[in-house]
C-alpha positions in Angstrom: -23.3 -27.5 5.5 -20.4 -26.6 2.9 -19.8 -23.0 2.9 -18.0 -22.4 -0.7 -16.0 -18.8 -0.9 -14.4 -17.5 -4.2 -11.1 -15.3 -3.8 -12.6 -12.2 -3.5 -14.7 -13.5 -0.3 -11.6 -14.9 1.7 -9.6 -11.7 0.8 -12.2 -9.4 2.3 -13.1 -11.7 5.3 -9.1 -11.4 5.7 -9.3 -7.7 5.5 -12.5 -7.9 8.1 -10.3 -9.8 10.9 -7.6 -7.3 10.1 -9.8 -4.3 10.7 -11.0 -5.9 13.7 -7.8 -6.0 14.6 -6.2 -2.6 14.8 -9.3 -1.4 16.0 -8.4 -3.0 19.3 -5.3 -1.4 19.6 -6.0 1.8 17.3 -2.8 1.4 15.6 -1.3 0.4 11.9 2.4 -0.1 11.0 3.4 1.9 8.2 3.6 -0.6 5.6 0.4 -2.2 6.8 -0.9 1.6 6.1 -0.2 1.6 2.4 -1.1 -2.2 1.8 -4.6 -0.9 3.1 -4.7 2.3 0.8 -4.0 0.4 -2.0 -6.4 -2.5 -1.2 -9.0 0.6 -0.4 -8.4 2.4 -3.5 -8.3 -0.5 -6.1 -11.7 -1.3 -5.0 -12.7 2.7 -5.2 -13.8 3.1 -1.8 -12.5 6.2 -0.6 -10.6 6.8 2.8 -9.7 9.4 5.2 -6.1 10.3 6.1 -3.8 13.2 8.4 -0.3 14.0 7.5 2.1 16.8 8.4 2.5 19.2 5.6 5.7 19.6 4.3 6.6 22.3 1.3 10.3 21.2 -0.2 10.5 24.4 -1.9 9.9 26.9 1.0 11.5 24.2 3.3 7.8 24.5 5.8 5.1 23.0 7.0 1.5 24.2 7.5 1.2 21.4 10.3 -1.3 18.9 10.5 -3.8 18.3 7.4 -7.1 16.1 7.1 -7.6 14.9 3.6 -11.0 13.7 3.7 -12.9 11.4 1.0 -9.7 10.4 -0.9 -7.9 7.6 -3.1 -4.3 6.9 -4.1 -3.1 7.8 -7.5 -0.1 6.3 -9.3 2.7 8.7 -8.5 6.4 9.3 -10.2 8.0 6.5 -11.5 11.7 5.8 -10.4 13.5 7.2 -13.6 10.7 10.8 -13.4 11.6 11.5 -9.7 14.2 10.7 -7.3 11.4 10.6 -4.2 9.1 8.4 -6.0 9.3 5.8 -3.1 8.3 8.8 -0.5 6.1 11.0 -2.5 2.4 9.7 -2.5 -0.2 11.1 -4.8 -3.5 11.1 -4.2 -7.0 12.3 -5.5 -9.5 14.3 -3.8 -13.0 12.6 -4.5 -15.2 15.5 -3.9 -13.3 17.7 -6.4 -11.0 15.7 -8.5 -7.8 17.5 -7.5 -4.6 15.8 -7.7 -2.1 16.2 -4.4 0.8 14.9 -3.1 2.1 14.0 0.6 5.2 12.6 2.2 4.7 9.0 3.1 6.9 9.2 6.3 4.9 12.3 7.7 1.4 9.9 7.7 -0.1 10.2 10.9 -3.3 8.4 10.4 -5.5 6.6 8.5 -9.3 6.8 9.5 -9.0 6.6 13.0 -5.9 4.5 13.6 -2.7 6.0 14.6 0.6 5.1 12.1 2.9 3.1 13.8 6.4 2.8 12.7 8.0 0.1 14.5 
């Protein structure tokens, strides 16, 4: 038997065994993180994330927030903000309100713990 796969079948069986993966040890590295909500949102299949709120203006946080049921948007370009490498917007599905988080405070994505080493 010849099993034939096009590019879009061997790049989600990749994704499977990477699931399969951090769902042993419950943990993603940063990086792996955004490859993942990127890969998630291109194919509109929302995700579920937690982050630490953080308000430049006011210089506080409201702590820990669940985003539920969301996808990455494009965010600032290099020449419109100077924290467009740290700044990650994102939609809300269920409403179709634009926000904003910081990438370093990511906490988790679904269920697995961010990793940053």
């Amino acid at each position: 038997i010849v099993y034939f796969f096009d590019e879009n079948a061997s790049q989600f069986l990749l994704w499977r065994i990477l699931f399969l993966c951090m769902a042993i040890t419950k943990e993603i590295k940063l990086m792996k993180a955004v490859e993942t909500m990127r890969h998630l949102s291109e194919h509109n299949i929302p995700f579920d994330i937690e982050f630490i709120s953080y308000n430049e203006s006011t210089g506080k946080s409201e702590g820990l927030k669940k985003e539920t049921k969301i996808l990455l948007m494009p965010g600032y370009r290099r020449n419109q903000s100077s924290k467009h490498d740290i700044l990650v917007s994102y939609l809300r599905t269920e409403t179709n309100e634009r926000r904003q988080f910081y990438l370093p405070l990511l906490m988790k994505l679904g269920e697995f713990k961010i990793k940053i080493m």
